[in-house]
C-alpha positions as CSV (number, residue, x, y, z in Angstrom):
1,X,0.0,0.0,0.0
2,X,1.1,3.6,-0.7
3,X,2.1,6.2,2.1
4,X,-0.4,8.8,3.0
5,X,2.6,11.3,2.4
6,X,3.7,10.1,-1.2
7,X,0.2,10.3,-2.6
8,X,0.0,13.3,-1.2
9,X,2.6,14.5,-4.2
10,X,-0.3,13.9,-6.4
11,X,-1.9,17.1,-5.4
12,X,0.2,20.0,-6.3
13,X,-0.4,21.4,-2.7
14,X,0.9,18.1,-1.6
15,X,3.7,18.4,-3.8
16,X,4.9,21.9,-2.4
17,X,4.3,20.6,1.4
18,X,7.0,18.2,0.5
19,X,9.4,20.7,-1.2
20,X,9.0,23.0,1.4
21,X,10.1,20.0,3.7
22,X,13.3,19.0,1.8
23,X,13.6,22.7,1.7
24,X,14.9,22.5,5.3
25,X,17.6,20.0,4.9
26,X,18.9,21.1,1.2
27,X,21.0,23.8,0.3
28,X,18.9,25.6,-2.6
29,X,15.1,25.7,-3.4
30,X,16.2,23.7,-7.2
31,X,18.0,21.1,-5.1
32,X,15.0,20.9,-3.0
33,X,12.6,20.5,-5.8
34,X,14.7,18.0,-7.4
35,X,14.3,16.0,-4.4
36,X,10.9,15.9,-4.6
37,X,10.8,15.3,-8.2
38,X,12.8,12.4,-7.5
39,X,10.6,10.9,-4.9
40,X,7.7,11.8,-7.2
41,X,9.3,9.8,-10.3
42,X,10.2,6.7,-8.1
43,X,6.7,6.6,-7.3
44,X,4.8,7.2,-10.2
45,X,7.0,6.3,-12.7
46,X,7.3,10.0,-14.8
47,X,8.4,13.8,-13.6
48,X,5.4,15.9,-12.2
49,X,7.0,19.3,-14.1
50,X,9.3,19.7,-16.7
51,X,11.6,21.1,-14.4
52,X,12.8,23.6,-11.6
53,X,11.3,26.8,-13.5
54,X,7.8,25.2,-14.5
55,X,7.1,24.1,-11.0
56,X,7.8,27.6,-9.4
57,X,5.8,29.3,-11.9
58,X,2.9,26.9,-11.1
59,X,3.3,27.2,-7.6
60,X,3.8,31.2,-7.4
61,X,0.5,31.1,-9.5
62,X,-1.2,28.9,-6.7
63,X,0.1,31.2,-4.1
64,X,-1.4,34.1,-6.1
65,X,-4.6,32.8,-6.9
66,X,-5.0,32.0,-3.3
67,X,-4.0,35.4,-1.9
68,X,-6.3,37.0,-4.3
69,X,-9.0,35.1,-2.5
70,X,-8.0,35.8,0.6
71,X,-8.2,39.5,-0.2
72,X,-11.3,39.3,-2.0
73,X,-12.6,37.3,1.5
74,X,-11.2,40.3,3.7
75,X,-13.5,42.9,1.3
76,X,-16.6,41.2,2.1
């Protein structure tokens, strides 16, 4: 049976939980995301992103979108 925490990198939220994780014990953020890009292929057999500069695009988009809402909340 699969870990709770490894198909939790299906999720893109999942994903950045764990590269904020390996963030801790690596030197740089692309070291950090090739970690988890690693553990992700292991797993599932192909790379989530194409590489270090697709996955923080996507994620700084997330954490956008979701401080937009926040704001938008705050207005109401």
């Amino acid at each position: 049976m699969i870990e709770f925490k490894i198909l939790a990198l299906l999720s893109p939220n999942g994903f950045d939980e764990r590269f904020w994780k390996h963030c801790k014990s690596e030197k740089t953020y692309k070291a950090a995301y090739e970690k988890t890009e690693n553990e992700y292929e292991k797993h599932f057999g192909k790379r989530k992103y194409s590489d270090y500069n697709s996955y923080r695009n996507c994620r700084d988009k997330r954490i956008k979108e979701n401080a937009t809402k926040l704001h938008k909340k705050k207005q109401s």
